[in-house]
C-alpha positions, 0 to 999 in steps of 0.5 A: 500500500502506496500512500505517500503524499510529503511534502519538501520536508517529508511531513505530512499537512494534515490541515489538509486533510484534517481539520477540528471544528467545535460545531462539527461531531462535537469538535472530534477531528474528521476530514476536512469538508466532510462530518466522518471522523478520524477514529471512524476510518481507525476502526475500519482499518484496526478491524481489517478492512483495506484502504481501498475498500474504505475509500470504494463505493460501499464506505466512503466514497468522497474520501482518497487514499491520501485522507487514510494516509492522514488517519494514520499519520494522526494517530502515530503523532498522536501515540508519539506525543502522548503522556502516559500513565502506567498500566495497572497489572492485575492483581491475582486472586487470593481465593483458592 
C-alpha cells in the first residue's frame, strides 16, 4: 500500500486533510469538508478492512487514499506525543 503524499520536508499537512471544528461531531477531528471522523476510518482499518475498500463505493466514497494516509499519520503523532500513565497489572486472586 502506496500512500505517500510529503511534502519538501517529508511531513505530512494534515490541515489538509484534517481539520477540528467545535460545531462539527462535537469538535472530534474528521476530514476536512466532510462530518466522518478520524477514529471512524481507525476502526475500519484496526478491524481489517483495506484502504481501498474504505475509500470504494460501499464506505466512503468522497474520501482518497491520501485522507487514510492522514488517519494514520494522526494517530502515530498522536501515540508519539502522548503522556502516559502506567498500566495497572492485575492483581491475582487470593481465593483458592
Amino acid at each position: 500500500m502506496s500512500l505517500k503524499k510529503k511534502d519538501k520536508e517529508g511531513t505530512m499537512n494534515l490541515h489538509q486533510y484534517l481539520s477540528v471544528d467545535p460545531q462539527i461531531q462535537h469538535g472530534k477531528p474528521c476530514f476536512r469538508g466532510t462530518r466522518i471522523p478520524v477514529y471512524v476510518v481507525l476502526e475500519l482499518l484496526e478491524g481489517g478492512l483495506e484502504p481501498k475498500k474504505i475509500v470504494g463505493k460501499d464506505y466512503y466514497p468522497e474520501l482518497k487514499l491520501e485522507h487514510i494516509q492522514a488517519a494514520l499519520h494522526f494517530a502515530s503523532q498522536y501515540a508519539k506525543h502522548l503522556e502516559y500513565t502506567p498500566f495497572n497489572k492485575p492483581q491475582r486472586s487470593s481465593r483458592r
